[in-house]
C-alpha positions in Angstrom: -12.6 -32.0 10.5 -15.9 -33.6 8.4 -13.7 -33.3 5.4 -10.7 -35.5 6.4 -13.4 -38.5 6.9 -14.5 -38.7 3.5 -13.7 -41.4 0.8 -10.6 -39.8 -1.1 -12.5 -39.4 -4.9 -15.4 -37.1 -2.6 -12.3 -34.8 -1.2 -10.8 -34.3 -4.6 -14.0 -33.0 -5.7 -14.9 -30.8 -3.2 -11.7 -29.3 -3.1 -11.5 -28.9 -6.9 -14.4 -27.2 -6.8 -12.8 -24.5 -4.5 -11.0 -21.5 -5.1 -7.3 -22.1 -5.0 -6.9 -19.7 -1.8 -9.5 -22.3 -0.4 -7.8 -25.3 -1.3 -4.0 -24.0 -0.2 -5.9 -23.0 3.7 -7.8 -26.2 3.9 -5.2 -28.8 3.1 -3.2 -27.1 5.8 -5.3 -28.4 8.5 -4.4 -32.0 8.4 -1.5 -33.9 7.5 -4.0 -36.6 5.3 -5.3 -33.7 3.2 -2.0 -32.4 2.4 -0.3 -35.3 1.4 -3.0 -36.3 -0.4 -3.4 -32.8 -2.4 0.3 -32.6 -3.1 0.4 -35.7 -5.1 -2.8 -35.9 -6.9 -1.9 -34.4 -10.4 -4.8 -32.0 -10.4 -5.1 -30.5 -7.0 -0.7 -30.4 -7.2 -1.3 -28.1 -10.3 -3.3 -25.9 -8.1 -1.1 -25.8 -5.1 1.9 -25.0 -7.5 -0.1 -21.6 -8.0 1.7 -18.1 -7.5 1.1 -16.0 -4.3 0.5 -12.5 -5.5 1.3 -8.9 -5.3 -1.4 -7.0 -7.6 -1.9 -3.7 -8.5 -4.2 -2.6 -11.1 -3.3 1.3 -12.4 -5.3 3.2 -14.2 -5.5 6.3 -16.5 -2.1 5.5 -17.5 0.1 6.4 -20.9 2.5 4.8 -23.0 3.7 6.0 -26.3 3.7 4.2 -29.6 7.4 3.2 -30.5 6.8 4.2 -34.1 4.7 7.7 -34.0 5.6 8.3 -30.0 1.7 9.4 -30.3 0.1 8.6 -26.7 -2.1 5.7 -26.2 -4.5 5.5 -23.3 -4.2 2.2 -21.7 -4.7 -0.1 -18.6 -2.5 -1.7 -16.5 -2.1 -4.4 -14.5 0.6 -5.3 -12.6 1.7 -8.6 -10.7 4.4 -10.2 -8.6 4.4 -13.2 -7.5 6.0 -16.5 -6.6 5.6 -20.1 -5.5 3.4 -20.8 -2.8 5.9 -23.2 -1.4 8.1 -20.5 -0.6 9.0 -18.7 3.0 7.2 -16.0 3.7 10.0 -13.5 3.3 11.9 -14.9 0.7 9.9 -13.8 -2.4 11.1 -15.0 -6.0 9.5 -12.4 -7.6 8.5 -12.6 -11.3 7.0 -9.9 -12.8 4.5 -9.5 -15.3 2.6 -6.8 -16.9 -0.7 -6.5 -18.8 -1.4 -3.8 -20.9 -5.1 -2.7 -22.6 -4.5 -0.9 -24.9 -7.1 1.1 -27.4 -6.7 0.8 -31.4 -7.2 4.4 -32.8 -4.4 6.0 -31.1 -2.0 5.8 -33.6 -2.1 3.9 -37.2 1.2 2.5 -36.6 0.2 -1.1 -34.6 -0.6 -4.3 -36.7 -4.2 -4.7 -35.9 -3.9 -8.7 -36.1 -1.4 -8.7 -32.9 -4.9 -9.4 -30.6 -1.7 -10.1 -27.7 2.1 -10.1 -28.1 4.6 -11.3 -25.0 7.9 -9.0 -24.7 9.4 -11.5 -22.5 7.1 -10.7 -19.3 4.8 -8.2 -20.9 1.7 -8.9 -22.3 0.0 -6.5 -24.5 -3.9 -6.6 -25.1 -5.3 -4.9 -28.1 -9.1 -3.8 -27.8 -11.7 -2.0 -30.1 -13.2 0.4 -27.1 -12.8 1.9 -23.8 -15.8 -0.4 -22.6 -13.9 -3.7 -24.1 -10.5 -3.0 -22.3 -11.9 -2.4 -19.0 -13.8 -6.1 -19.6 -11.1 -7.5 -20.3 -9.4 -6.3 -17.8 -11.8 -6.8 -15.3 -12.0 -10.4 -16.6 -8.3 -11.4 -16.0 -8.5 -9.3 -12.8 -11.4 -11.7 -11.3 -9.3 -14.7 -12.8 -6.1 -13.5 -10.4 -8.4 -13.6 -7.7 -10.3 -16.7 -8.1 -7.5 -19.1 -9.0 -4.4 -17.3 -7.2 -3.4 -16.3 -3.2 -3.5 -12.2 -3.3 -0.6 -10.9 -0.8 -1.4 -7.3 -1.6 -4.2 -5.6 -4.0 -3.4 -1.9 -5.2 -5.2 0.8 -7.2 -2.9 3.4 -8.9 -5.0 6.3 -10.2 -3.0 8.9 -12.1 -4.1 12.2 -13.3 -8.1 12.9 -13.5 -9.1 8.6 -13.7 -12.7 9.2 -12.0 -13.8 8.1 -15.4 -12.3 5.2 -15.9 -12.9 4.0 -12.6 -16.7 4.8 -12.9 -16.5 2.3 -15.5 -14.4 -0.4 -14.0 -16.1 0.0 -10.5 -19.5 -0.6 -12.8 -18.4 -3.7 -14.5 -16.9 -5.1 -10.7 -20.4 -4.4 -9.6 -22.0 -6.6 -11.7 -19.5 -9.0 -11.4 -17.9 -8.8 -8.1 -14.5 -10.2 -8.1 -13.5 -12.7 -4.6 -11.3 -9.7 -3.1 -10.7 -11.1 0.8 -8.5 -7.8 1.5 -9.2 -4.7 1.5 -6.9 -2.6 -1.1 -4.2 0.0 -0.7 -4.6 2.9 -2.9 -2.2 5.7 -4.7 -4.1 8.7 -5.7 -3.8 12.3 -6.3 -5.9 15.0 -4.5 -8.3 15.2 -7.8 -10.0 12.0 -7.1 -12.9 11.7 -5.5 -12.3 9.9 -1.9 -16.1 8.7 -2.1 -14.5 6.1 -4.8 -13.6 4.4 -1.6 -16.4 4.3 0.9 -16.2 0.4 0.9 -12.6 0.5 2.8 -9.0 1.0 2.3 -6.5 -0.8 4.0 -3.9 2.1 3.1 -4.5 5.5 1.0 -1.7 7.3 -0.2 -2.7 11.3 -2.1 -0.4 13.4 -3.9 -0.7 17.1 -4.6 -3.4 17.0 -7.8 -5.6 20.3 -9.1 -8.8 19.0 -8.2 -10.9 20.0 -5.6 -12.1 17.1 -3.5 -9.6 16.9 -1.0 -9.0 20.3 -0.1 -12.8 21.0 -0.4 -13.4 18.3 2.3 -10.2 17.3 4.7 -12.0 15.4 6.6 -13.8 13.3 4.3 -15.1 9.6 6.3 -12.5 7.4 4.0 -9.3 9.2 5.7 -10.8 8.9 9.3 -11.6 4.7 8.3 -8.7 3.9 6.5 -5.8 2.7 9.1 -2.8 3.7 6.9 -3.0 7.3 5.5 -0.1 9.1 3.8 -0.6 13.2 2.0 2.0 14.1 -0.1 2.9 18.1 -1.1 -0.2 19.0 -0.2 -1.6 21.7 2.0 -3.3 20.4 5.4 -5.5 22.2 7.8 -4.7 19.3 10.4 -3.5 20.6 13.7 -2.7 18.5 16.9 -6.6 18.4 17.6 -7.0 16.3 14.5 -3.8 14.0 14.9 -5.7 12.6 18.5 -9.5 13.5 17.3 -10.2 13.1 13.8 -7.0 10.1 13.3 -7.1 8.9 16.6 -8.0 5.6 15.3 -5.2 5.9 12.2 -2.3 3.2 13.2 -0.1 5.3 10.1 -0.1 8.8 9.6 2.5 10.4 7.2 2.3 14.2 6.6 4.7 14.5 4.3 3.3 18.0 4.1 2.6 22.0 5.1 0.6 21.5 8.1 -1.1 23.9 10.8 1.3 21.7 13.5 3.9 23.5 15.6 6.5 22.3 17.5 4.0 23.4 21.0 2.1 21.0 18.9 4.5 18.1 18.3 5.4 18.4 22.7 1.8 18.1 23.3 1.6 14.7 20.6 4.4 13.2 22.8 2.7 14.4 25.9 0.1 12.4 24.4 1.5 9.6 23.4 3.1 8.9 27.1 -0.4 9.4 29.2 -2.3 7.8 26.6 -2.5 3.9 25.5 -1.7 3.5 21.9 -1.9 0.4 20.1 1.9 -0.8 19.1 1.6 -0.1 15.5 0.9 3.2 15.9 3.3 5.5 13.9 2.9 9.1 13.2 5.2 11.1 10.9 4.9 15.2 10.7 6.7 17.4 8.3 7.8 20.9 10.9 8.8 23.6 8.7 11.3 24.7 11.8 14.3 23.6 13.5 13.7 21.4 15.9 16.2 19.0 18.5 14.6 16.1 20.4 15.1 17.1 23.7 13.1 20.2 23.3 9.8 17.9 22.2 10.1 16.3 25.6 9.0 18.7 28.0 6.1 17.7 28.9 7.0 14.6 30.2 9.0 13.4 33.5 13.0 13.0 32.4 12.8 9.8 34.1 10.2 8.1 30.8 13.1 8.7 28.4 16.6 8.4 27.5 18.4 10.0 24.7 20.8 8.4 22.1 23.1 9.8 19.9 23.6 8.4 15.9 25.8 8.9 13.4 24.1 9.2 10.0 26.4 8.6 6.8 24.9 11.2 4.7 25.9 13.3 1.6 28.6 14.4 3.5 31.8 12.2 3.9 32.0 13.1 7.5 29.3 11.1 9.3 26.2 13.3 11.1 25.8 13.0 14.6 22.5 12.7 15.6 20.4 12.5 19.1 17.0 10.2 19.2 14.7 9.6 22.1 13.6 6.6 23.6 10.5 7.2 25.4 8.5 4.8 28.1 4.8 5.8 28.3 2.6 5.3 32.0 1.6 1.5 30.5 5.6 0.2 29.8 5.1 0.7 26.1 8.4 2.0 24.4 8.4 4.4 21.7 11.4 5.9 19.5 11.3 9.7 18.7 13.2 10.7 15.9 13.4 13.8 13.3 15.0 13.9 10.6 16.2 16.5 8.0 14.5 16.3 4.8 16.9 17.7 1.8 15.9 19.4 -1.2 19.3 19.0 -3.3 22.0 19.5 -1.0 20.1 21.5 1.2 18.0 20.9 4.4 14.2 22.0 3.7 12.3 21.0 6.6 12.0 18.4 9.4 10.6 15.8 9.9 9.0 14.0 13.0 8.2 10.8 13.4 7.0 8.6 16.6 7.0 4.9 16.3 7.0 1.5 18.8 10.9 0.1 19.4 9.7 -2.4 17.9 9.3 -0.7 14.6 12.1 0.7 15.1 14.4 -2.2 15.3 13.0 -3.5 12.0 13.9 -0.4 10.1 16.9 0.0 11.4 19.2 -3.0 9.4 18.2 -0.6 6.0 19.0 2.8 7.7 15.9 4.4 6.6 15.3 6.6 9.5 18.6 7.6 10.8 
């Protein structure tokens, strides 16, 4: 590496003069450069840096303590911990950044400009167009000087608006974002928001018309994780291997043109058909359905069933049967379904299909069974 020759006082530069991301990845190709890094006082500050988790929500309302009038705000969210610790063993520390308006309510002291409630941070501004600055600001700051894990966007209610503006002000000063974003929106935004890529979209049942006026807009077919909540779907089992066949998450956590003949022909699919192993496909079935009666369509000789008790509501435990399926190539796929409850009752079924793999990691917190 051309940087590990270099006189010591030339390497301190160059690295200060990177992003902190830049400096953690680099000093981690030789021993030299990490040793040296950890104890030189400035580039030590650096690594010390937090890792994090940020999500920026917008459109978003809190009420004045005082007058319980509404004020509009932004909000960013992030958790995050010490680079120097293991990958799955996050000390999270949360913080939150509000930008708030002045005008909503006469009841705020107008000289607070910010005030810390132990890890929140309130910011104070004159306008719409100053908050989302500021915002934007301290958002590009995150990303320069910090390691991003995870970048959301949270839109609630009708927030095309507001992210006009904030997608304006990132355009003229693009912030360093080196992954793509997962997003939480309802069906009244605008999908072409996000024609630059997703890394996950999840939509909830909104008014608006953009989603149900176009199902099969590009963003859903690009993004790899895609999740619809209470909403109703045209999708049939031509769309689940046509128009997502390139989707490794599908959730249809709702009404959808797909049968059980459907869900049997999915399966059929899924065992004559390579899929990659992070493949995972859940459908909602507004039917009774058992396991065995998905499966045949395939030789009994690709799968094995297994019964599980599932320690529900009820004090005696659920016994349930799964499927262990193993397609033409040797991959190995778990089929489950599961009852989804409104209250005490069973509403619908769901369906999902996922790798063993997956499986195994769910199955310490007992989600699925």
């Amino acid at each position: 590496m051309i940087l590990d020759g270099l006189p010591l006082e030339l390497i301190r530069e160059v690295l200060l003069d990177l992003p902190t991301v830049d400096v953690i990845q680099t000093v981690k190709c030789t021993r030299r450069l990490y040793h040296f890094a950890k104890f030189d006082k400035a580039l030590g500050r650096r690594l010390q840096n937090r890792v994090f988790d940020l999500t920026l929500f917008l459109d978003s309302y809190d009420h004045c303590r005082v007058c319980e009038d509404p004020v509009l705000q932004l909000f960013l969210q992030t958790d995050f911990r010490p680079e120097s610790d293991a990958v799955n063993h996050w000390n999270l520390n949360y913080n939150a950044f509000f930008f708030r308006l002045k005008g909503g309510c006469k009841c705020r002291n107008d000289d607070d400009q910010m005030q810390e409630i132990s890890s929140k941070f309130v910011i104070n501004n004159d306008s719409l167009d100053e908050a989302i600055i500021n915002c934007g600001k301290l958002f590009n700051i995150f990303m320069k000087f910090c390691v991003i894990r995870s970048l959301g966007l949270t839109f609630f209610d009708s927030a095309d608006h507001l992210w006009g503006k904030m997608n304006a002000f990132f355009n003229a000063n693009p912030p360093d974002v080196r992954i793509q974003p997962c997003v939480s929106i309802n069906s009244e935004i605008n999908l072409d928001n996000f024609l630059t890529g997703l890394a996950e979209i999840e939509i909830s049942k909104g008014f608006g018309p953009f989603l149900t006026a176009n199902p099969y807009h590009e963003v859903l077919r690009r993004t790899p994780s895609v999740s619809f909540e209470e909403i109703d779907l045209p999708y049939t089992y031509k769309d689940l291997v046509g128009f997502f066949k390139d989707t490794k998450k599908l959730s249809l956590h709702s009404a959808t043109r797909i049968t059980k003949k459907q869900i049997r022909r999915l399966v059929q699919h899924f065992y004559e058909v390579q899929h990659d192993e992070e493949c995972m496909f859940e459908i909602e079935i507004n039917e009774e359905v058992r396991i065995k009666d998905l499966l045949t369509l395939i030789p009994k000789k690709a799968y094995k069933l297994h019964p599980k008790k599932r320690r529900g509501m009820d004090p005696v435990p659920e016994m349930l049967i799964w499927a262990e399926m193993t397609d033409k190539f040797g991959g190995r796929w778990a089929m489950i379904d599961m009852a989804l409850y409104y209250g005490w009752v069973a509403s619908s079924n769901l369906f999902r299909i996922c790798s063993m793999n997956a499986l195994h990691e769910d199955q310490p917190s007992d989600l699925i069974f």
